[in-house]
C-alpha positions as CSV (number, residue, x, y, z in Angstrom):
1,X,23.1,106.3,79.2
2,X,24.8,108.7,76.7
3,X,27.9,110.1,77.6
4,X,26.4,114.1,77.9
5,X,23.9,112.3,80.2
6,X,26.8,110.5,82.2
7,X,28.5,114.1,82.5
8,X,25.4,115.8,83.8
9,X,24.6,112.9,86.1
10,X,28.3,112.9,87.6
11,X,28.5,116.8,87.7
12,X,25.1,116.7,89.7
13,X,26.2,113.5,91.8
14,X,26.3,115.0,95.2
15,X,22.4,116.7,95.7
16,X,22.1,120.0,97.2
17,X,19.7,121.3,99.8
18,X,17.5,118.0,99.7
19,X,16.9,118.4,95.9
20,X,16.2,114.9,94.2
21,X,19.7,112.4,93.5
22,X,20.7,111.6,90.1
23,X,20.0,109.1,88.4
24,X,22.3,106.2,88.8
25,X,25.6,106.3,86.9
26,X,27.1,103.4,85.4
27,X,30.5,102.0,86.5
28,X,33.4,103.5,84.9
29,X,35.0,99.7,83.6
30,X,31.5,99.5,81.2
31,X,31.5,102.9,80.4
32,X,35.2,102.8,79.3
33,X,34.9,99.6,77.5
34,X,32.2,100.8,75.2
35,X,33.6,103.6,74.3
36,X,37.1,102.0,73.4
37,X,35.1,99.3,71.2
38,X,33.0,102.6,69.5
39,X,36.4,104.0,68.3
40,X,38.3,100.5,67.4
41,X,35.2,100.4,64.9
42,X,35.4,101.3,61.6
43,X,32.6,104.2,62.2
44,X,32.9,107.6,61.0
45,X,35.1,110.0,61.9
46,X,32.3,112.6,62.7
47,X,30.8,110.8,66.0
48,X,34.1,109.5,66.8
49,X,35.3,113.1,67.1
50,X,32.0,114.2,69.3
51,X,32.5,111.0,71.3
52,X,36.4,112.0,71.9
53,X,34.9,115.6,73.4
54,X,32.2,114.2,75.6
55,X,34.8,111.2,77.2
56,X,36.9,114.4,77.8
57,X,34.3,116.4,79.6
58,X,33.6,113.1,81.4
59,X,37.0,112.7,82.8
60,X,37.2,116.4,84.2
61,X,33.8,115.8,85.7
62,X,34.2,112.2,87.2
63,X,35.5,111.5,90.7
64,X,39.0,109.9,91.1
65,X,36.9,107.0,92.8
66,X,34.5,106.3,90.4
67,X,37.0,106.6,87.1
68,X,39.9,104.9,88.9
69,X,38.2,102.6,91.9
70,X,37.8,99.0,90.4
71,X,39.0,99.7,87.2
72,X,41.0,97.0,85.4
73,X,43.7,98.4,84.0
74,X,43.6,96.4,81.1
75,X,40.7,98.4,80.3
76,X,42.5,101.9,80.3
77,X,45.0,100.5,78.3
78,X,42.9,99.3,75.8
79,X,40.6,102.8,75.3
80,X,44.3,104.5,75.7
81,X,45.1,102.3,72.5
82,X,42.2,103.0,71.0
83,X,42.6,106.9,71.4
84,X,46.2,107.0,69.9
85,X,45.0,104.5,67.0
86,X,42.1,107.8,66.2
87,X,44.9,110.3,66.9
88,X,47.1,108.6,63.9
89,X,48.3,109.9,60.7
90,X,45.9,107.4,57.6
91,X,47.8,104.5,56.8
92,X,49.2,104.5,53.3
93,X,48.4,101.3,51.1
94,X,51.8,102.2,49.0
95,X,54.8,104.1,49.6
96,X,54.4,107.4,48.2
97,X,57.4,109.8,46.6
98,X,56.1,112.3,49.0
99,X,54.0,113.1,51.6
100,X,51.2,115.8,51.2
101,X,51.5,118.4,53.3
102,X,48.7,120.2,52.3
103,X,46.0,117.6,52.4
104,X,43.5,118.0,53.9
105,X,43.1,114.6,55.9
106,X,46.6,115.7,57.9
107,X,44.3,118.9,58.5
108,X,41.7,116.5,60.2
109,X,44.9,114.0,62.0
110,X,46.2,117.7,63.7
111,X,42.6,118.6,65.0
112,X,41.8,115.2,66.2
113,X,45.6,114.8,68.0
114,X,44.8,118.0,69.9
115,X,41.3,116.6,70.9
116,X,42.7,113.3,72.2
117,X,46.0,115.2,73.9
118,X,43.3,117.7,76.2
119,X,42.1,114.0,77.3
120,X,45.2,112.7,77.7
121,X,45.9,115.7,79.9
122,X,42.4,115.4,82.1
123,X,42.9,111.7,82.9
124,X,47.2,112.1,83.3
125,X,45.9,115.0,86.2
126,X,42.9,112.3,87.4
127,X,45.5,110.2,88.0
128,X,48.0,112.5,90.0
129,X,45.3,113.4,92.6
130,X,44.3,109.8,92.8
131,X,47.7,109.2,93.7
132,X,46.8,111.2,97.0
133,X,43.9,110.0,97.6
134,X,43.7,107.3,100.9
135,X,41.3,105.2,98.9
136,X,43.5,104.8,96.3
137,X,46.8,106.0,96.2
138,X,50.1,104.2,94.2
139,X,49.1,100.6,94.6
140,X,45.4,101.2,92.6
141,X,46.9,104.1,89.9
142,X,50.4,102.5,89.5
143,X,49.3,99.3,87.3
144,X,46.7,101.8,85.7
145,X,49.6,104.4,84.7
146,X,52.4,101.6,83.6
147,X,49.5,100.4,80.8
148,X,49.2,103.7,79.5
149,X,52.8,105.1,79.5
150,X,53.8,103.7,76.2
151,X,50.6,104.9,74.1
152,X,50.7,108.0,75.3
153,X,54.3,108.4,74.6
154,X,53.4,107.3,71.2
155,X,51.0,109.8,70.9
156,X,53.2,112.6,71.8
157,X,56.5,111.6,69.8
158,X,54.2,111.2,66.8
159,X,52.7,114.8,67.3
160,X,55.7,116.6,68.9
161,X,57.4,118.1,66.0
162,X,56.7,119.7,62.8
163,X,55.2,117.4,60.2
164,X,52.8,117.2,57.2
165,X,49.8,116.2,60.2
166,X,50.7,118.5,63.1
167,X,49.9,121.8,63.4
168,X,50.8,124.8,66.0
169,X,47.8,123.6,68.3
170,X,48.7,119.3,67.9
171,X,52.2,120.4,68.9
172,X,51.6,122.2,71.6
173,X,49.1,119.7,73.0
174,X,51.5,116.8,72.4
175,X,54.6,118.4,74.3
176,X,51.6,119.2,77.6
177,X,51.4,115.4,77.3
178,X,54.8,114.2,77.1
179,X,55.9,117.0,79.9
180,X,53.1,115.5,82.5
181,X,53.5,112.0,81.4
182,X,57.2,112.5,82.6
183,X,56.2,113.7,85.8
184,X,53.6,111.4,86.7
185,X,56.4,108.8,85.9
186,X,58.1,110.5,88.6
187,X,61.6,111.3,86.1
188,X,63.2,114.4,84.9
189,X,63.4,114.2,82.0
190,X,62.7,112.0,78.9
191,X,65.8,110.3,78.6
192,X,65.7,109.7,82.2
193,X,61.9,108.4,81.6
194,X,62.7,106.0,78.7
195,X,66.0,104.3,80.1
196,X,65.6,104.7,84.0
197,X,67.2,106.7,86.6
198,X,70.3,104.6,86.6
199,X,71.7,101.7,85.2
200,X,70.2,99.2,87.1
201,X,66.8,100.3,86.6
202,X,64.6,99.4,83.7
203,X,62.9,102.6,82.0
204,X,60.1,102.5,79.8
205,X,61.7,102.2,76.1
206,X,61.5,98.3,76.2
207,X,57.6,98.9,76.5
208,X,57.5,101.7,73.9
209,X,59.4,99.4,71.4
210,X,57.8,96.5,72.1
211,X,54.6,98.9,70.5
212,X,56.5,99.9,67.4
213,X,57.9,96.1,66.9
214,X,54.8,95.4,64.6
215,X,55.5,98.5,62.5
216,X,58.9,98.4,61.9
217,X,58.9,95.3,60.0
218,X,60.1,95.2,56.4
219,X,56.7,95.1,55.1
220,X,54.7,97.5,57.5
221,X,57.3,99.9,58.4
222,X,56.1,102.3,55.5
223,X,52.7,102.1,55.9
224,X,52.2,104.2,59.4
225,X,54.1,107.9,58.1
226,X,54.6,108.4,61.3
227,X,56.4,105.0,63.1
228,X,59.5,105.8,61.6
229,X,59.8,109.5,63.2
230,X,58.7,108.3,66.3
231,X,61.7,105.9,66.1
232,X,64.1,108.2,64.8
233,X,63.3,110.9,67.8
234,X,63.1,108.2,70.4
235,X,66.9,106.5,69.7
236,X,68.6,109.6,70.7
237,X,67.5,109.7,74.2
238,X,69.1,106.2,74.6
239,X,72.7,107.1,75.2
240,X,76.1,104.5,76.9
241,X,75.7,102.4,78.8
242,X,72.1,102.1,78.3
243,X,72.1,101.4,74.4
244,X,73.9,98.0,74.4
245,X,71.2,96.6,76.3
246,X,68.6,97.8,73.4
247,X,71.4,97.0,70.1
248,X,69.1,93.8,69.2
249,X,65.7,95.7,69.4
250,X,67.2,98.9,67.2
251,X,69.8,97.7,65.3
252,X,67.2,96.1,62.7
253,X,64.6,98.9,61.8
254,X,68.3,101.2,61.5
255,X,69.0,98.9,59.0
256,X,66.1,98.3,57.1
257,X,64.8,102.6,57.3
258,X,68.8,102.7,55.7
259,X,68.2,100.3,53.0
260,X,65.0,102.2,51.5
261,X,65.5,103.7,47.5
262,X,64.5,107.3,49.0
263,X,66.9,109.7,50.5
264,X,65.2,110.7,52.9
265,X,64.8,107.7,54.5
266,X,68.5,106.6,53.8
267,X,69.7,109.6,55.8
268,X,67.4,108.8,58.9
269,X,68.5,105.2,59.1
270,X,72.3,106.4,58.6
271,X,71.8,108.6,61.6
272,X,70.1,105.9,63.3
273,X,73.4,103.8,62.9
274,X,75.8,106.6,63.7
275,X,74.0,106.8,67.1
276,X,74.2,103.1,67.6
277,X,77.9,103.2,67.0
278,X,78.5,106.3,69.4
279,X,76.8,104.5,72.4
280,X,77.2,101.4,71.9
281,X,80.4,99.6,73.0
282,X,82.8,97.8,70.3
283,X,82.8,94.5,71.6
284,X,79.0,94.4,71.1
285,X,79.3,95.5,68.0
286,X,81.3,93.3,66.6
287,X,79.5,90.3,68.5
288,X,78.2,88.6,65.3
289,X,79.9,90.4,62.8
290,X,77.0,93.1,63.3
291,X,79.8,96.0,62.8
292,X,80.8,94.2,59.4
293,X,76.8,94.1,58.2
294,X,76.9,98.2,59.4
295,X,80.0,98.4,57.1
296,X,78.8,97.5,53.9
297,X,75.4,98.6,54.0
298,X,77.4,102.0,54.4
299,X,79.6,101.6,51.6
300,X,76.9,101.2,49.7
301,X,75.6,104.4,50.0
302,X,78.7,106.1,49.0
303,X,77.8,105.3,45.4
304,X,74.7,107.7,45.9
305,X,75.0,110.9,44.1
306,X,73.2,113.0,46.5
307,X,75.6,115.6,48.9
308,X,73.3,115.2,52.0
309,X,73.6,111.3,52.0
310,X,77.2,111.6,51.6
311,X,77.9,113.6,54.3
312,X,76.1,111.4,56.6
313,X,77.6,108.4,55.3
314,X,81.4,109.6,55.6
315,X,80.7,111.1,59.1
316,X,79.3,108.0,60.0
317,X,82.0,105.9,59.0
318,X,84.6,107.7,60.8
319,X,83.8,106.4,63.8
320,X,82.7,102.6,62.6
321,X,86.5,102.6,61.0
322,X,88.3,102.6,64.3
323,X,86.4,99.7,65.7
324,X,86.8,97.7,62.3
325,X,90.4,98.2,62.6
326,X,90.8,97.3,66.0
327,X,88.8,94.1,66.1
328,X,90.9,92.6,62.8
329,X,94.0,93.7,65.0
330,X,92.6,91.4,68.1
331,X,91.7,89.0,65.3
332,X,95.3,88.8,63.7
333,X,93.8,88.9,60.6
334,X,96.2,89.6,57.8
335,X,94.6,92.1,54.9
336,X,96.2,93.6,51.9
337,X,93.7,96.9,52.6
338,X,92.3,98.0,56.0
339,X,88.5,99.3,55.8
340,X,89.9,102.8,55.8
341,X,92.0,102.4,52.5
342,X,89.1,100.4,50.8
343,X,86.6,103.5,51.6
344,X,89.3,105.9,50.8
345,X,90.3,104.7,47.6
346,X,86.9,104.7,46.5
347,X,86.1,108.5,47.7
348,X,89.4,109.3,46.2
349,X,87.8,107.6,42.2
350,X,84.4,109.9,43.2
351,X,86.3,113.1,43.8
352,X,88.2,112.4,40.7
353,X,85.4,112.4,38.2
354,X,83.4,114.8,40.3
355,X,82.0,118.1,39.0
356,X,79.1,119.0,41.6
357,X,79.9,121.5,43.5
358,X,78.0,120.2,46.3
359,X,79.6,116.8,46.5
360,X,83.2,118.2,45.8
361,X,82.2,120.4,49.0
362,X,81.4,117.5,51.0
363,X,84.5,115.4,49.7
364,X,86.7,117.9,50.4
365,X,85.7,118.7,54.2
366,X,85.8,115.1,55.0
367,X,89.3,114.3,53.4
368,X,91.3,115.9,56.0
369,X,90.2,113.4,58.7
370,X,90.9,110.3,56.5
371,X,94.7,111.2,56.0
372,X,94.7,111.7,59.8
373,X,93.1,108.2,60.3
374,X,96.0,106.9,58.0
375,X,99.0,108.4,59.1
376,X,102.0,107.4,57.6
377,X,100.2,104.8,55.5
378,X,98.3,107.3,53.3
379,X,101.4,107.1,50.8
380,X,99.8,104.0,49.5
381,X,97.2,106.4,47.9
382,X,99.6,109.0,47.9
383,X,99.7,109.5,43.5
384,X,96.1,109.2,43.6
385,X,95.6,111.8,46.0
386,X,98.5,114.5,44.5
387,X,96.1,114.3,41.0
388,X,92.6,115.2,43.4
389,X,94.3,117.9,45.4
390,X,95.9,119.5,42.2
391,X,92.1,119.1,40.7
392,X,90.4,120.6,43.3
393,X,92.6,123.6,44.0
394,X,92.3,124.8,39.7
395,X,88.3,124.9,40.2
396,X,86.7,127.9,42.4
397,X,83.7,126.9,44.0
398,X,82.4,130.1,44.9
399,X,83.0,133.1,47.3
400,X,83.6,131.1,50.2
401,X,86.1,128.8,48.5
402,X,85.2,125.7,50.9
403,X,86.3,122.4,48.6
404,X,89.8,124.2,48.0
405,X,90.1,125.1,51.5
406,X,89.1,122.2,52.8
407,X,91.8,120.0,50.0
408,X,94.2,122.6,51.7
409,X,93.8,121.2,54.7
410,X,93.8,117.6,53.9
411,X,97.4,118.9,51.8
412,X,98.7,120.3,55.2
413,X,97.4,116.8,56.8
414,X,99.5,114.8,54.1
415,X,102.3,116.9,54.2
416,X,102.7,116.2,58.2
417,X,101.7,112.9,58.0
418,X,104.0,111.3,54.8
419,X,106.3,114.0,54.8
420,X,109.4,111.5,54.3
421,X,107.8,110.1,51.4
422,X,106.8,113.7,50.0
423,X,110.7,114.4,49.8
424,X,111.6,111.0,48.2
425,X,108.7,112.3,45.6
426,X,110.0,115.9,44.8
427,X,114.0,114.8,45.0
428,X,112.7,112.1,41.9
């Protein structure tokens, strides 16, 4: 039976005034099967898109019994799968400089998100009232719901924000989707729905990374635009104490998005990392020397040349430093230079030689919070330092003045900080 058929058939299933049944209808576990193996096929994306319409008419139009009532929910996970899979942005063969916003196959990715999110929304509400329903209730639609949660959240992450294959209409959809998935979970929010309602409780983000696992390899990560956005948006909502339990699953694709030759990419996987060292505790971090591996692949992005990257970098080793510090102090180990004066000493040779205005800007805001982190022991880079913050204060950098007020500062901090040494200095 085609599917318009099937949606006439269950629209007409209960006759009126002794008018003639309808014709049998099919059960819903073939019916759904089918049409998940029509769109796992490498068809067209004409019928597929006509096929997406009809299942969503069908949904709206079935009975809770007859879609939900002896329905495997292997099955709805499957055609759930198979939705999100049509809803994707293309996969890329190579990595690409950048991505085109204009193209007109992201056109196609926005129209067909919005058709799959209207579905997702029909069946997400088929399965709220089937939740009341005697017949069926929790025990039938909870296994049917926990196989679609982490698709569907896919599918909205992916679509939720601005990017080169969402439009208005994808975005709106997509954020419909995410808001009633949440609720149908029974959470408040999406942080609450990805890491449980308290500790104790397992949320759903083992599930929805235990999806992206076969994407964010080192050799597939780049070919799915989209996997490392989803990522990216998702880590956030995964604050202390949750995190910790998580640092083996995220700590990797942080790492390898970090390591990539584009900027772009090397500021999303430095933010990554910053949030993985806010929330999660030091002991685990240093567990395996993982807060040594952070380290240097962050000092090796202060070589970069770009002011964005830099920032990120600096802000993000701020707050690594401390732990560093603290677990060579438990460690007794003796070192001529603590990770602080090795990263200072080599923003100190980069402000030296530098003439960008942007990078001097970013240099100079963060210097100020390294002579804190120093104290007294900043005299060891003390002549070093005089010859930057005489440099910096000769150049004007423009109307606001920010690199000379922010080597102002980071004078003032010096001043406070190594001011027995200062007067050793001037009396000489």
């Amino acid at each position: 039976m085609e599917l318009s058929a099937l949606v006439q058939a269950l629209r007409l299933e209960e006759p009126r005034d002794g008018t003639q049944p309808p014709p049998a209808v099919p059960p819903a576990e073939r019916v759904l099967l089918q049409i998940g193996l029509h769109l796992s096929e490498g068809a067209g994306r004409a019928p597929k898109a006509g096929m997406v319409r009809d299942l969503c008419a069908l949904v709206e139009a079935a009975d809770c019994q007859w879609l939900f009532g002896g329905l495997s929910p292997a099955t709805v996970g499957e055609l759930v799968a198979a939705l999100n899979g049509y809803a994707a942005p293309p996969t890329q063969e190579q990595d690409v400089a950048d991505l085109p916003i204009k193209d007109s196959a992201y056109a196609a990715v926005a129209e067909r998100a919005a058709d799959v999110g209207s579905l997702f929304l029909h069946l997400l509400a088929k399965l709220e009232a089937a939740k009341t329903q005697e017949a069926l209730g929790v025990q039938v639609v909870g296994p049917v719901l926990c196989r679609m949660m982490g698709p569907i959240y896919i599918f909205a992450a992916t679509h939720i924000v601005e990017r080169p294959w969402t439009n208005a209409r994808s975005q709106s959809v997509a954020q419909e989707v995410l808001a009633l998935l949440v609720q149908a979970a029974g959470c408040g929010s999406v942080a609450e729905f990805l890491r449980g309602k308290n500790e104790d409780e397992e949320g759903r983000f083992a599930a929805v990374m235990g999806l992206l696992k076969q994407e964010l390899t080192k050799d597939t990560w780049k070919r799915n635009p989209a996997t490392k956005f989803v990522f990216s948006w998702t880590l956030p909502h995964i604050t202390r104490p949750w995190l910790s339990h998580y640092l083996e699953r995220v700590l990797p694709p942080s790492l390898l998005i970090s390591d990539d030759y584009r900027e772009d990419n090397k500021i999303l996987g430095v933010r990554c990392l910053h949030h993985i060292i806010l929330n999660v505790p030091a002991a685990d971090l240093c567990q395996f020397n993982r807060a040594q591996v952070v380290y240097h692949a962050l000092y090796n992005h202060l070589y970069s040349r770009e002011a964005p990257l830099i920032q990120a970098v600096l802000l993000c080793l701020l707050d690594l430093l401390p732990i560093l510090e603290r677990a060579q102090r438990q460690q007794k180990q003796a070192r001529p230079n603590a990770p602080c004066d090795e990263v200072l000493q080599l923003v100190l040779t980069h402000m030296e030689a530098e003439h960008r205005l942007a990078l001097r800007r970013v240099y100079a805001r963060a210097l100020p919070a390294f002579v804190r982190r120093l104290g007294i022991l900043i005299v060891r880079h003390l002549k070093r330092l005089e010859r930057v913050i005489l440099g910096y204060l000769e150049v004007c950098d423009g109307p606001e003045e920010e690199a000379r007020l922010g080597i102002l500062e980071a004078l003032q901090c010096t001043i406070e900080h190594a001011w027995p040494r200062s007067i050793i200095l001037a009396k000489n």
